[in-house]
KOLKEGU-847022 format. One line per field, with one value per residue: residue in one letter; residue number from 0; z, y, x of N, C-alpha, C in turn. Coordinates in steps of 0.05 Angstrom, whole numbers. Each point is the difference from the previous one (the first is absolute). Layout:
residu: (a,...) .
num: (NUM,...) .
npz: (Z,...) .
npy: (Y,...) .
npx: (X,...) .
capz: (Z,...) .
capy: (Y,...) .
capx: (X,...) .
cpz: (Z,...) .
cpy: (Y,...) .
cpx: (X,...) .
***
This chain:
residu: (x,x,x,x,x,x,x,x,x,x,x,x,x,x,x,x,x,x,x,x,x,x,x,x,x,x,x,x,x,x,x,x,x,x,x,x,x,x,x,x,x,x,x,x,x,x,x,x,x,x,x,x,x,x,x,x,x,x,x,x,x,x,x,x,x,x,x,x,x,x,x,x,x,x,x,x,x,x,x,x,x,x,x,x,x,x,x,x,x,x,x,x,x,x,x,x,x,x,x,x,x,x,x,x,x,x,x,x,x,x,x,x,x,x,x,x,x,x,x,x,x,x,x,x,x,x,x,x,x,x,x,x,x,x,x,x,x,x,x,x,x,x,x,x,x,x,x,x,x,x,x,x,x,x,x,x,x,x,x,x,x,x,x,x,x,x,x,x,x,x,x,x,x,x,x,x,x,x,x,x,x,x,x,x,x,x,x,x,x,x,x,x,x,x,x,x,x,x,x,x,x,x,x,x,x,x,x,x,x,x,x,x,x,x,x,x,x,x,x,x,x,x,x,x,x,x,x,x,x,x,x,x,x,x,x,x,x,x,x,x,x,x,x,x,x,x,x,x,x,x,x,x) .
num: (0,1,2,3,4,5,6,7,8,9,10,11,12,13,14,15,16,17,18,19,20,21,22,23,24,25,26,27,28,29,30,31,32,33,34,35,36,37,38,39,40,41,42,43,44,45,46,47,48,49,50,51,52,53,54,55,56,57,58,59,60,61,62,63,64,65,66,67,68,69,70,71,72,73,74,75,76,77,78,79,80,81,82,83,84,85,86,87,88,89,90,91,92,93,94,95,96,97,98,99,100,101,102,103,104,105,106,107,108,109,110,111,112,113,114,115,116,117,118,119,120,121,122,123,124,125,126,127,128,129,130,131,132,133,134,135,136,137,138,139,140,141,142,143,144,145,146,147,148,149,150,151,152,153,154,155,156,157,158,159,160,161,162,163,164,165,166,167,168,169,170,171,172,173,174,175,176,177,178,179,180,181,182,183,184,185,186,187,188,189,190,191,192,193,194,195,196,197,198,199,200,201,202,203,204,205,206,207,208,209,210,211,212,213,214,215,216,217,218,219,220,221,222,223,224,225,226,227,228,229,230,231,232,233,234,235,236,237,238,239,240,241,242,243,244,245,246,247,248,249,250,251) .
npz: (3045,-5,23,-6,14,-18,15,1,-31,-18,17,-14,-18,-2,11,-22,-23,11,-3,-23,3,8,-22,-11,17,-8,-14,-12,16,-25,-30,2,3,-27,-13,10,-8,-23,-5,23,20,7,-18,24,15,-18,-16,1,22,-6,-17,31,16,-12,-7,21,-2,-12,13,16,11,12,18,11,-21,-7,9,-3,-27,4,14,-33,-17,23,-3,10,-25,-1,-15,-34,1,-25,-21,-15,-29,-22,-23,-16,-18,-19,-17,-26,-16,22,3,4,25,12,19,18,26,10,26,9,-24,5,11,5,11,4,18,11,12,7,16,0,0,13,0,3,-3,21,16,24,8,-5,26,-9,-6,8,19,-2,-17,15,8,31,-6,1,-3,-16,5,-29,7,-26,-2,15,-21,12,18,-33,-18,-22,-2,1,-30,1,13,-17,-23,1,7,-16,-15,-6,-13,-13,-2,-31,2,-19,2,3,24,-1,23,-9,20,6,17,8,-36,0,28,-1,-15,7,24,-14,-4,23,15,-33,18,8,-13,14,-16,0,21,-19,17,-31,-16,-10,-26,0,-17,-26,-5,-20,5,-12,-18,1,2,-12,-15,-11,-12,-24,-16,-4,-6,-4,-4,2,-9,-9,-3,21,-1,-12,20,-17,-27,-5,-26,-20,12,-26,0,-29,-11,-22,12,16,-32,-7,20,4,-32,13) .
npy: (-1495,13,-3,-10,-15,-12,4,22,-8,-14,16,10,-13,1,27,-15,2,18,9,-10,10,30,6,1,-21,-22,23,-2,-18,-9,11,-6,-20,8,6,-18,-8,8,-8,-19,-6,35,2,5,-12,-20,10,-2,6,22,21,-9,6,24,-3,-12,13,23,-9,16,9,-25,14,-25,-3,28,-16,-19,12,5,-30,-5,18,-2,-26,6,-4,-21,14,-6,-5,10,10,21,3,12,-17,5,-2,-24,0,-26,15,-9,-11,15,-10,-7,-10,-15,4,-18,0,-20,7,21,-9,-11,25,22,-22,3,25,5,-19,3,16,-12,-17,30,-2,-1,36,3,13,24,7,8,-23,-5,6,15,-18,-13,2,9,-22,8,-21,2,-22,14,-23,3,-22,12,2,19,25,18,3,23,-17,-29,2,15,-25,-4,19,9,-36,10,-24,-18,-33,-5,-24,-3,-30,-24,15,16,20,16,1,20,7,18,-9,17,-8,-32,-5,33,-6,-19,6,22,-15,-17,23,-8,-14,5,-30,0,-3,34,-1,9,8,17,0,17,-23,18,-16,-13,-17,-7,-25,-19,-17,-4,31,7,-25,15,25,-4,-19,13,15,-15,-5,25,0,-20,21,-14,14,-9,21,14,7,20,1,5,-20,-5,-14,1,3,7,13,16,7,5,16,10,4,7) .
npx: (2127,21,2,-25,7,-8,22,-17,-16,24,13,-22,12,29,-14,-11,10,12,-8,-10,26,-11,18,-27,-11,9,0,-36,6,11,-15,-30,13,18,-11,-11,29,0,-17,-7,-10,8,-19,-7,12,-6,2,25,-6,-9,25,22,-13,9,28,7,-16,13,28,-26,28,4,-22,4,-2,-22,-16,4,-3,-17,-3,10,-24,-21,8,-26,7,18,23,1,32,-12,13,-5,6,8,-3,13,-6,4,-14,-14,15,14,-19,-7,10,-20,14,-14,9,-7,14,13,9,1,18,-23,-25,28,8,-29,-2,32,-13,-25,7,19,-20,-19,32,2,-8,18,-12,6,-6,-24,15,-22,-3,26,3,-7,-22,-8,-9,-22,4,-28,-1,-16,-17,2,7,16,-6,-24,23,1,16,-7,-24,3,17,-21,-7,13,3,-24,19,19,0,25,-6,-11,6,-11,1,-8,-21,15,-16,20,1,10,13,-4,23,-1,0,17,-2,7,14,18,5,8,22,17,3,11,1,27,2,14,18,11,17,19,19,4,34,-3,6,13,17,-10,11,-6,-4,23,-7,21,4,-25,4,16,-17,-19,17,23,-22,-6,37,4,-25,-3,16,-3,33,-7,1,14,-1,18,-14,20,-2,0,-30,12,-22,1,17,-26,-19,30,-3,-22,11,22) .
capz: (14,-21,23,11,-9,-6,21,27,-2,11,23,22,-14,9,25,5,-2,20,31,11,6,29,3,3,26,16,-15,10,29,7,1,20,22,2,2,31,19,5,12,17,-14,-12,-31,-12,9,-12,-36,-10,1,-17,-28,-7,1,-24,-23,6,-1,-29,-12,24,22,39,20,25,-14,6,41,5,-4,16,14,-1,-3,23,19,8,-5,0,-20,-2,-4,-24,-5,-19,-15,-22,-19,-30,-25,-28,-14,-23,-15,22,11,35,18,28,14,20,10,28,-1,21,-13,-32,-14,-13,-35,-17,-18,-12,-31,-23,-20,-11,-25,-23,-12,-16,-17,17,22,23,-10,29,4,-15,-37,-19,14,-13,-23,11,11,23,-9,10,-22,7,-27,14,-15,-6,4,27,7,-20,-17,-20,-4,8,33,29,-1,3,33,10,3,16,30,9,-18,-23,-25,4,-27,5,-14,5,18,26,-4,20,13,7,23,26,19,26,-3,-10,11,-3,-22,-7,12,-10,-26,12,3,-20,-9,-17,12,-1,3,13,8,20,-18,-13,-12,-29,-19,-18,-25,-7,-27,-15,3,-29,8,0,17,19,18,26,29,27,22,22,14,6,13,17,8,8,30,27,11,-24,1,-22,-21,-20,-24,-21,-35,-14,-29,-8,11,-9,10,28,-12,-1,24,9,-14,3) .
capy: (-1,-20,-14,-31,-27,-27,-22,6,-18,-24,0,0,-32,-14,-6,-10,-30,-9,9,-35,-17,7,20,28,0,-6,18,26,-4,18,30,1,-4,21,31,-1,3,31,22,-16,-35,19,-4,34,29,-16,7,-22,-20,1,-11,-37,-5,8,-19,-28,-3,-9,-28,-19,-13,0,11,-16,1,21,13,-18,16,39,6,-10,28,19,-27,-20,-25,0,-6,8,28,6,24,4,20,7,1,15,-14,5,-22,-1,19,30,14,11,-9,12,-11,9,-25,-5,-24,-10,-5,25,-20,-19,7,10,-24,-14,13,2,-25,-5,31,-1,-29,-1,27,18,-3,16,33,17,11,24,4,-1,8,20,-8,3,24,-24,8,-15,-13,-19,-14,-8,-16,11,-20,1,33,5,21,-5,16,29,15,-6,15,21,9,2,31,14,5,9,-8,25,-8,-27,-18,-31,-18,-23,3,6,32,3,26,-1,18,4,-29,12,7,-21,-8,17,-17,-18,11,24,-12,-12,14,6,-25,-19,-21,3,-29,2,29,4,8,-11,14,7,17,18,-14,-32,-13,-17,-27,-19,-31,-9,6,-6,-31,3,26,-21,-13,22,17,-16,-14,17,-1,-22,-8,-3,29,30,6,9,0,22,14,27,-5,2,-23,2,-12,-28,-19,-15,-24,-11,-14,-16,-29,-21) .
capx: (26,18,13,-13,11,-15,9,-13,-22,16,5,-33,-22,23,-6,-30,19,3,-22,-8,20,7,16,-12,-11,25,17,-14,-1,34,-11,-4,10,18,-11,-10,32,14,-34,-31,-27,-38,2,-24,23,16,-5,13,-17,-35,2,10,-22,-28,7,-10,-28,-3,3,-11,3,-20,4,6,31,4,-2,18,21,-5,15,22,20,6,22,-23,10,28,0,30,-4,3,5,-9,20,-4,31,2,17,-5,-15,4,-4,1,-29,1,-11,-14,-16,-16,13,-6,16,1,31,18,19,-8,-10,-1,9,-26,-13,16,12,-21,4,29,-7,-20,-6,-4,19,-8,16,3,-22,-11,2,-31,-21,-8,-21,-26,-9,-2,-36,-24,-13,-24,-2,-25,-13,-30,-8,-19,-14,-25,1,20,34,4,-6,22,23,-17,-14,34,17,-6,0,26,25,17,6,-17,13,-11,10,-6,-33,11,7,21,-21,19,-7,23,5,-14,-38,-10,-24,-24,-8,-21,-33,-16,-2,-23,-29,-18,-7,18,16,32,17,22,17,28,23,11,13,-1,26,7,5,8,19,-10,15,-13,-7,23,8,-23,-2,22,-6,-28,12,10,-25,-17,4,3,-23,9,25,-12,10,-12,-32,-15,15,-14,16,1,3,-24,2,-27,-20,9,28,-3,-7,13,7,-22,-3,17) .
cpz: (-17,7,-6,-16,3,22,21,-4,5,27,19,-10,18,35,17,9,28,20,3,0,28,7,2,28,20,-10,29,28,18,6,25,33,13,6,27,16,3,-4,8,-13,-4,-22,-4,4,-13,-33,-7,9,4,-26,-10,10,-20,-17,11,1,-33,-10,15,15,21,10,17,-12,0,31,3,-9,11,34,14,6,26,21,6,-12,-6,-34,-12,-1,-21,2,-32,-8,-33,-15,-23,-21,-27,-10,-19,-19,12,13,39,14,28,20,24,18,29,3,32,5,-20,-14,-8,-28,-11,-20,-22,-28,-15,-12,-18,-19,-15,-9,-22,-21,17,17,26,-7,37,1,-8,-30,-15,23,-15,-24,13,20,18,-9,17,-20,8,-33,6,-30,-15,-6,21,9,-20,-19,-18,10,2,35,17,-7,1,32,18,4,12,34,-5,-11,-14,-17,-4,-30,4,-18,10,21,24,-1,16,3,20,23,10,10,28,4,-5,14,-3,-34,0,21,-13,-34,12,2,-15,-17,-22,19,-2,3,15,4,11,-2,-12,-7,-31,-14,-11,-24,-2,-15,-7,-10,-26,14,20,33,25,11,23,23,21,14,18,21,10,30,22,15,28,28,21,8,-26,-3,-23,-10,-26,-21,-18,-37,-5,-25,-18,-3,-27,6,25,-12,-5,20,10,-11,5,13) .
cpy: (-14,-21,-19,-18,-28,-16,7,-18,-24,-9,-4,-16,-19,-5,-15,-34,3,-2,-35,-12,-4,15,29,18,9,27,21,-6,12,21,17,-3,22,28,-5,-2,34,21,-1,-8,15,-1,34,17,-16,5,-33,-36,-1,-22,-24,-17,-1,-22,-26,-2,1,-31,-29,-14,3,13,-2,4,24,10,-17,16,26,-11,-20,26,9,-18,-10,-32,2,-4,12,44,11,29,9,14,-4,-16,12,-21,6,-33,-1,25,27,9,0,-20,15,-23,11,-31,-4,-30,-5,-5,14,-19,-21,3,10,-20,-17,20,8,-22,-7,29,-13,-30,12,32,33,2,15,33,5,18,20,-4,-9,22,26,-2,1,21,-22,19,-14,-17,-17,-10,-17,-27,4,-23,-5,29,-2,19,-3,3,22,8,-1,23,35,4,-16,19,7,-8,10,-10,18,-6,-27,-18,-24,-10,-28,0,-1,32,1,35,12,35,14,-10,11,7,-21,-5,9,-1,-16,-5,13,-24,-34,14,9,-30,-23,-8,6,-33,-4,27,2,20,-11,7,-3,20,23,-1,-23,-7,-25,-15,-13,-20,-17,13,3,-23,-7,11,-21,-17,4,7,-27,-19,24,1,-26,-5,16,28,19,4,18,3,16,2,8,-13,-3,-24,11,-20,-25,-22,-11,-26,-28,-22,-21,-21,-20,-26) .
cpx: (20,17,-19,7,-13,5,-19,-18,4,-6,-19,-16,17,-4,-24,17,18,-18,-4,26,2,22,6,-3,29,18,-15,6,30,-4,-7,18,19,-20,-13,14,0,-19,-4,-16,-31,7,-13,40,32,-1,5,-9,-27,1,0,-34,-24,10,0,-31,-11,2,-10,10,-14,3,23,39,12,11,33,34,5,8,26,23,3,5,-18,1,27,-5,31,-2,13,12,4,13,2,22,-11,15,-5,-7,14,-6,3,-22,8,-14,0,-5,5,9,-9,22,8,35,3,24,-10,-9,23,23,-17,-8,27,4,-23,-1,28,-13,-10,2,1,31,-8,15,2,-22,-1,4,-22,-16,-10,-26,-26,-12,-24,-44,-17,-15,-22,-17,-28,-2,-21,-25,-20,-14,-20,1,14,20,-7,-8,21,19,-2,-2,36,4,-25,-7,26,15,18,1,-21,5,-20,12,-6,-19,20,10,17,4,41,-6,25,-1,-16,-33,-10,-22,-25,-20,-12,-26,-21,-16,-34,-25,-16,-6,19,20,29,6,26,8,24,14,27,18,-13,15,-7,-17,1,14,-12,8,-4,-5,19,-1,-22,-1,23,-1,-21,10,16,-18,-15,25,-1,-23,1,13,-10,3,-14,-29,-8,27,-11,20,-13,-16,-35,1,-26,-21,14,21,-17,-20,12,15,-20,-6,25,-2) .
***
């Protein structure tokens, strides 16, 4: 896929570290809360909140935290009421941004993230000026670490549960789908005996642009404060590091 971008790995080492902040939880529970607002609280006649389920269980959240947001979503507990929507922008070096927004105050974030994109090299665009770049996938990223089977297998018994593209890098395979076959994947993929670490859907780029030194330490941090803020439940982009500038970084 020429669209994959290093930030997806980033991003899924990056999400371990939160998970013990507890911020993690507190993102997936939003999640959840909303899709059980505007589905219902069945998860078999609900897609979207199957999903937000399957992925708070990936990152082991409680049960009890799960039940607790599914029926925040349907008033049984009083809780806030969020609503969800998209911004678009541009980073250091021009690379595309994607996020993905849940908030309680649209004027609050959108004072919070233009001011945190114009601190850091970045800006807010109008809608639709990056979306186009990306294309909306089923993405499942398996650990190989935690698997018996090699690499070829796992990436062999991908495409043939149905994958369209499968990438490894850093003992992590990233197993990319039609967005409407993701589930059925990775079922077909469990039932032959491998561990999934994760499943979502994702935007993925097009294309990447490839960052120097200089400009990559700007993007992570950027990416990393975006990550960070309470209203940004995911955040996607375009760029790419090679493996020696990401050497480089790690030594700083």
């Amino acid at each position: 896929m020429a669209g994959h971008s290093k930030w997806a790995n980033i991003k899924h080492k990056k999400g371990k570290e939160d998970a013990k902040k507890g911020k993690l939880f507190s993102k997936l529970s939003m999640m959840i809360t909303v899709a059980a607002r505007e589905g219902g609280d069945d998860p078999d006649m609900n897609a979207e909140l199957r999903l937000a389920i399957q992925k708070a269980k990936d990152n082991n959240m409680p049960n009890d935290n799960i039940e607790r947001a599914i029926k925040r979503g349907t008033g049984d507990i009083e809780g806030v009421n969020y609503e969800r929507f998209v911004y678009e922008g541009y980073g250091p070096g021009g690379i595309a941004l994607y996020m993905e927004i849940m908030s309680d105050n649209r004027n609050r974030t959108a004072s919070e993230i233009r001011h945190l994109l114009s601190k850091h090299g970045g800006n807010l665009g109008e809608t639709g000026c990056v979306a186009w770049m990306f294309k909306r996938k089923g993405q499942i990223v398996v650990d190989l670490e935690k698997n018996a089977l090699d690499e070829d297998t796992i990436m062999i018994t991908a495409i043939e549960a149905g994958a369209e593209d499968v990438i490894s890098e850093d003992n992590l395979i990233n197993i990319y789908t039609v967005s409407s076959e993701l589930e059925d994947v990775r079922k077909n993929m469990e039932e032959q005996g491998i561990e999934i670490e994760s499943s979502d859907i994702a935007m993925i780029p097009d294309n990447t642009i490839e960052l120097d030194l200089d400009t990559a330490r700007k993007a992570l941090k950027l990416m990393d404060l975006l990550e960070e803020h309470d209203d940004v439940q995911e955040v996607y982009s375009n760029f790419d590091i090679s493996e020696e500038i990401m050497t480089a970084l790690s030594e700083e």
